[in-house]
Phi, psi and omega in degrees: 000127167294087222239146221254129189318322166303315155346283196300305212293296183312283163346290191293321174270345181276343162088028179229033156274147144217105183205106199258094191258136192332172127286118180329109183250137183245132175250141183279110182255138181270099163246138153319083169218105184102033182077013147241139184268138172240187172214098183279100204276128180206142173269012195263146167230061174252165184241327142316340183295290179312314183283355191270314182291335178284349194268028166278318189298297178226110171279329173265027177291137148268349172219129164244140162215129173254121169283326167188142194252137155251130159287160180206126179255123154305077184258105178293000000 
């Protein structure tokens, strides 16, 4: 039987599932950018993503490199 995500969703808050839905995972990246280093928090584990948001961030950089991803799991 096919069951539909609200379903699983409904299920899952109602707490009388086993039905295991992922943990949020948030990554922390150490990024480089003009030879300072920051830290950008993303629910994306994409790393092109991560440049895209520092060159929103800092529009006039001339050099970005990300350098390292933390994983981190979310529990609200």
């Amino acid at each position: 039987m096919l069951r539909t995500i609200k379903e699983l969703l409904l299920e899952w808050w109602a707490g009388n599932s086993t039905t295991q839905m992922p943990l949020p995972t948030r990554y922390t990246y150490d990024v480089e950018v003009d030879g300072k280093m920051i830290q950008i928090e993303s629910f994306s584990c994409s790393r092109i993503y991560v440049h895209y948001q520092v060159r929103k961030k800092y529009p006039d950089a001339k050099h970005i490199s990300v350098k390292r991803q933390i994983r981190q799991y979310f529990i609200a």
